[in-house]
C-alpha positions as a printed Julia matrix, in Angstrom:
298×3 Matrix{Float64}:
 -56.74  -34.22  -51.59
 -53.29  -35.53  -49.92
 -51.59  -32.34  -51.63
 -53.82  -29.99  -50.28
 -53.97  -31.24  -46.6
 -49.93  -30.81  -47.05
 -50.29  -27.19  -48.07
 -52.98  -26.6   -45.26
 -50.33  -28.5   -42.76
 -47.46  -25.94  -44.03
 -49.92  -22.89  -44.2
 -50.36  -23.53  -40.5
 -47.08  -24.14  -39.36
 -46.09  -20.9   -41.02
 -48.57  -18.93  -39.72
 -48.17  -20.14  -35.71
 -44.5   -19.38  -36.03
 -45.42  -15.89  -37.5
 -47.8   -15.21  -34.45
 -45.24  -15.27  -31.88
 -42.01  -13.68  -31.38
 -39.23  -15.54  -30.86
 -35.4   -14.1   -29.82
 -32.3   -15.59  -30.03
 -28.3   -15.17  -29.41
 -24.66  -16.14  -30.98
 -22.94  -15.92  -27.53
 -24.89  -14.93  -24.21
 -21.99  -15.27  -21.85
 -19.58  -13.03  -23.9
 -16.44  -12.56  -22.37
 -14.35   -9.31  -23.23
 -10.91   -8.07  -22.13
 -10.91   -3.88  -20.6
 -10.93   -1.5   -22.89
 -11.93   -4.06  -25.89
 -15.14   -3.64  -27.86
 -17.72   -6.2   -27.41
 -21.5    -7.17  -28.75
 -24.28   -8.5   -26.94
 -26.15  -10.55  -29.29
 -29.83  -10.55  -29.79
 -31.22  -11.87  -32.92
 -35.47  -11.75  -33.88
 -35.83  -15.49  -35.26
 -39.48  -15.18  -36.17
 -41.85  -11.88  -35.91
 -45.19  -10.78  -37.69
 -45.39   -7.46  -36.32
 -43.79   -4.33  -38.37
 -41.4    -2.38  -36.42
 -41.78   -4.06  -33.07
 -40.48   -2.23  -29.7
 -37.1    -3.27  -28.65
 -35.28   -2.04  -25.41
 -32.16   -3.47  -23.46
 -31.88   -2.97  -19.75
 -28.5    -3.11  -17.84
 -29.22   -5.11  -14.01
 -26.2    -4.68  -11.65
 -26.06   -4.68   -7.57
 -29.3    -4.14   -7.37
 -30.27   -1.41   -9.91
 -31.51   -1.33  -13.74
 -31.04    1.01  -15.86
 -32.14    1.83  -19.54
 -29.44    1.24  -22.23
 -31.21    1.62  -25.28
 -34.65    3.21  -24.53
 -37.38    4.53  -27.51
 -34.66    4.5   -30.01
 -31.65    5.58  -28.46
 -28.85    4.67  -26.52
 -29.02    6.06  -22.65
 -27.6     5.91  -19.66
 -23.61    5.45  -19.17
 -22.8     3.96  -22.5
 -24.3     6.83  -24.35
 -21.2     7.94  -25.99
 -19.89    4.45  -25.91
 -22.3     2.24  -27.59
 -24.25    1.4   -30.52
 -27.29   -0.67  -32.31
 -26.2    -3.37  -34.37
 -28.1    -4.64  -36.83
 -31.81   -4.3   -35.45
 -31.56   -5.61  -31.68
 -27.67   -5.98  -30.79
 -25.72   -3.29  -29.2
 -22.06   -3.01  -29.24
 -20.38   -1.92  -26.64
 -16.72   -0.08  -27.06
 -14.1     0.71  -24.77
 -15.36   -1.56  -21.79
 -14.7    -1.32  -18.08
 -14.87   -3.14  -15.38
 -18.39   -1.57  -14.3
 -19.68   -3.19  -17.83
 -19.83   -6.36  -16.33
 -23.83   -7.29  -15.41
 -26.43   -8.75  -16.66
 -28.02   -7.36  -20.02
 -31.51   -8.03  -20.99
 -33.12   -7.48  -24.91
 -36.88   -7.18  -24.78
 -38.71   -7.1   -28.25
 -42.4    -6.44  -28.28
 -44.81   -7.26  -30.63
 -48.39   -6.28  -30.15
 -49.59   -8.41  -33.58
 -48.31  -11.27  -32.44
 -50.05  -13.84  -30.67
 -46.91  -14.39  -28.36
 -46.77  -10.26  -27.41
 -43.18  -10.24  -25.88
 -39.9   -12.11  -25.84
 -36.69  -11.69  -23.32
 -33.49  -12.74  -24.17
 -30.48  -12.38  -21.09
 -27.11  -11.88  -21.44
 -24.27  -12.11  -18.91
 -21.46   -9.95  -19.6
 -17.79  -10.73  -18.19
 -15.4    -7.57  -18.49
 -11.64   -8.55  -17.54
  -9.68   -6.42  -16.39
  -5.47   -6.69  -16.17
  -3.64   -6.59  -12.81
  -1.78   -3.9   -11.97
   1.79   -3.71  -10.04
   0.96   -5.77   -6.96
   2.64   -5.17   -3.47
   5.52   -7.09   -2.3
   6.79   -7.03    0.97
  10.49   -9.19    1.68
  12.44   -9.45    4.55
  16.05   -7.84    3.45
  17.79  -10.48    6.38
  16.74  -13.33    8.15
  19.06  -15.64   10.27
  19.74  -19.38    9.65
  17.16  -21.52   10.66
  14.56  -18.78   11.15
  11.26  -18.72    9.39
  11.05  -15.9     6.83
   7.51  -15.19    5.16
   7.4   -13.03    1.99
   4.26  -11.3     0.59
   1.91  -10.51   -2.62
  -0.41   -8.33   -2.92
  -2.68   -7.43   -5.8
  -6.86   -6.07   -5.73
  -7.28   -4.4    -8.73
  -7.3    -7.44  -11.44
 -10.23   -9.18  -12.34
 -11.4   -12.31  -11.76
  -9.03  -12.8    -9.2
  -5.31  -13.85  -10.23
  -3.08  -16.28   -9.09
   0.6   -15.12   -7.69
   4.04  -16.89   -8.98
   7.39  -16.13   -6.88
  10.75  -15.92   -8.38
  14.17  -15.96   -7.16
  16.95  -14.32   -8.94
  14.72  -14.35  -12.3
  14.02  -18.39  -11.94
  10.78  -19.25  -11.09
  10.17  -21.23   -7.61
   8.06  -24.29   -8.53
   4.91  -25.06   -6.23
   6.81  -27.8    -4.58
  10.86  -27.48   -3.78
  11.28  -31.04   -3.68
  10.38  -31.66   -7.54
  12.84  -29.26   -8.36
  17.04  -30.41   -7.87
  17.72  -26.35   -7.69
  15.03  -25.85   -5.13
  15.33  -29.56   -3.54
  16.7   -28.38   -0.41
  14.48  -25.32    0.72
  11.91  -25.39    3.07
   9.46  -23.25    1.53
   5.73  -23.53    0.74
   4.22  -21.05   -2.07
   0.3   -20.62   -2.11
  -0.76  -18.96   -5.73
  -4.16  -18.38   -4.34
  -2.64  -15.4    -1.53
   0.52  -15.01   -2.92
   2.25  -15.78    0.46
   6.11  -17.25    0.26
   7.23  -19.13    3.63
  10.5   -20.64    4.88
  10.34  -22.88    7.8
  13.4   -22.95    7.91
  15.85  -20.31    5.88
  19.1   -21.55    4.44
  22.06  -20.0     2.89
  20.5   -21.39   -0.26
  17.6   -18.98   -0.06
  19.26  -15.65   -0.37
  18.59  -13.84   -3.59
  16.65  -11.59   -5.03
  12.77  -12.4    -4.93
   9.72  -10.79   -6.82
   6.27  -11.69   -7.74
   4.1   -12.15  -10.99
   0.56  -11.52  -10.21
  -1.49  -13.28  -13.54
  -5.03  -13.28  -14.1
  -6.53  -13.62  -18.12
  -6.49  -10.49  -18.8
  -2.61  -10.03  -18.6
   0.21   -9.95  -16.09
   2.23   -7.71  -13.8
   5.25   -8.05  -11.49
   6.65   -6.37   -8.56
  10.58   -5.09   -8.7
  12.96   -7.56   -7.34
  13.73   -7.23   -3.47
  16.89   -8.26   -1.66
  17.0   -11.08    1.02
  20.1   -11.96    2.82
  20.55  -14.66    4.91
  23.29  -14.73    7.37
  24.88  -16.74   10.17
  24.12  -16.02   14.27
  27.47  -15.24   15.64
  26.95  -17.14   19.29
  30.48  -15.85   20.13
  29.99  -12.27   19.71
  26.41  -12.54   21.7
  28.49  -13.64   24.72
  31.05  -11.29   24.33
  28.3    -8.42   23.89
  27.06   -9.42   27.2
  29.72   -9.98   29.08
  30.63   -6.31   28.39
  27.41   -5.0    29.59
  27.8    -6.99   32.59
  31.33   -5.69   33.6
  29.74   -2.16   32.73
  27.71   -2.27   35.46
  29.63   -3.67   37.69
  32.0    -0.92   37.69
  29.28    1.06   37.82
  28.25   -0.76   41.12
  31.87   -0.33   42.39
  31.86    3.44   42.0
  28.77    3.98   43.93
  29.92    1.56   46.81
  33.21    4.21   46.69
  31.61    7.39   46.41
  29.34    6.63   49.8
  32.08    5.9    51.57
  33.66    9.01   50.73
  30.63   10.98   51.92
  30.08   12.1    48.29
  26.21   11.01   48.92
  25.08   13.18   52.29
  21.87   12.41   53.67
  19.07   14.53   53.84
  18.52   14.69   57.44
  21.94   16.25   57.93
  21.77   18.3    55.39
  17.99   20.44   55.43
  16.88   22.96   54.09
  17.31   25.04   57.1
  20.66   23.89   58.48
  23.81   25.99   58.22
  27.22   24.66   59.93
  28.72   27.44   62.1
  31.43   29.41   60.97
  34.58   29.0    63.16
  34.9    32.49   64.17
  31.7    32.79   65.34
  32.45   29.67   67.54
  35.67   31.03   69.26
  33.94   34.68   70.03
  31.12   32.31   71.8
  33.55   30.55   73.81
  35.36   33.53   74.48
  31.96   35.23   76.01
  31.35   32.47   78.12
  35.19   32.68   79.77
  34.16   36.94   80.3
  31.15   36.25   81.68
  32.52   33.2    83.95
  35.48   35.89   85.56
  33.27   38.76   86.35
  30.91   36.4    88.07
  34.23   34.64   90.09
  35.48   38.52   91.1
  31.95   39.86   92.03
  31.94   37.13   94.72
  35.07   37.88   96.11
């Protein structure tokens, strides 16, 4: 009696397994390097319905699409992806618009459990390229200097690293003899390099390393001189300018004096000086005319 009640106990297990589908996965937050091939696990566990329907579905920014749909692959991985097995894909040759969320769907309509899900979240990295570096070629001594790196293509995000004449510049100067006495303060997060304060010490040639990963990539080394304020030649500079003008000054003063500069109510647009000739014949009327009037009264 105790044997058979064991053989009813493990007819029944069996059988309630066997009436519901059941899904399962070796990895479902694979991780996968561009242009690397990659599966998306889904695994039937238990199943008592014969060739059962099975579909994935892609879900990114907002929209789903099929990618394996009543036997085929579809969509944008139709030339780039394939069943594995009975329910896995693989997915070759990944890019960055890969990464989303993946879901395997298996129905079974013989089973008392009808329909199992099965999500999996899909990480595509992808290598930085050449980021942008921007460095000040001279900056005096004891000015602030700020240096620059840029890169937006990498994925996840990377982190920047500064180097000066092919040494890298540690987080923190002071932990460093070589670096002890620089004033600088290097964020990896933005990639920003500044001096408070720049020092002979500082000139070199500077470049980035933008690292994510997926790989690495570096700007081309820039030159940054640092050179000393020359107080003396400032003055000298401006005295010049100032004795410029002052000549300047001093040859106006001289040329108004000298009538070079005639003002324009003496001089309009209208006004001609006489000629001398005509002057002398005026004078010379006035004498004729003065005579004949003296003899006509006599």
């Amino acid at each position: 009696m105790a044997k058979q009640a064991s053989v009813f106990i493990l007819f029944t297990t069996y059988c309630c397994r066997s009436l519901a589908v059941e899904l399962t996965s070796n990895n479902q937050h694979p991780v996968v390097n561009e242009f690397q091939s990659v599966e998306l696990s889904c695994n039937i566990k238990s199943i008592s319905t014969p060739n059962p329907r099975i579909e994935w579905k892609k879900f990114r920014g907002g929209d789903t699409t099929y990618v394996y749909f009543q036997g085929k692959i579809s969509g944008a991985l139709e030339n780039r992806a394939e069943l594995r097995g009975t329910t896995s894909i693989v997915i070759h040759n990944t890019t960055r618009t890969d990464s989303a969320s993946y879901r395997c769907e298996v129905s079974a309509h013989l089973d008392e459990k009808k329909l199992d899900e099965l999500s999996i979240e899909l990480t595509v990295q992808v290598k930085p390229v050449v980021p942008r570096c921007s460095v000040p070629q001279s900056v005096p001594v004891g000015k602030s200097a700020s240096l620059t790196c840029v890169e937006t293509e990498g994925f996840p995000l990377p982190t920047y690293h500064w180097y000066r004449d092919n040494e890298p510049l540690p987080d923190n100067p002071k932990s460093s003899p070589k670096f002890f006495n620089s004033s600088y303060t290097a964020d990896p997060k933005d990639g920003t390099l500044k001096f408070s304060e720049v020092k002979k010490i500082d000139a070199g040639e500077y470049y980035c390393v933008a690292k994510n990963p997926a790989g690495m990539a570096r700007c081309g080394p820039q030159l940054m001189e640092v050179y000393d304020i020359n107080i003396a030649g400032i003055v000298g500079g401006v005295l010049v300018v100032l004795i410029v003008l002052l000549l300047i000054a001093i040859g106006i003063s001289c040329a108004y004096k000298r009538g070079y500069f005639v003002s324009k109510q003496q001089t309009g647009k209208n006004y001609k000086p006489p000629a001398k000739g005509d002057a002398v014949d005026s004078k010379q009327e006035e004498e004729g005319d003065f005579r004949h009037k003296s003899s006509f009264v006599i």
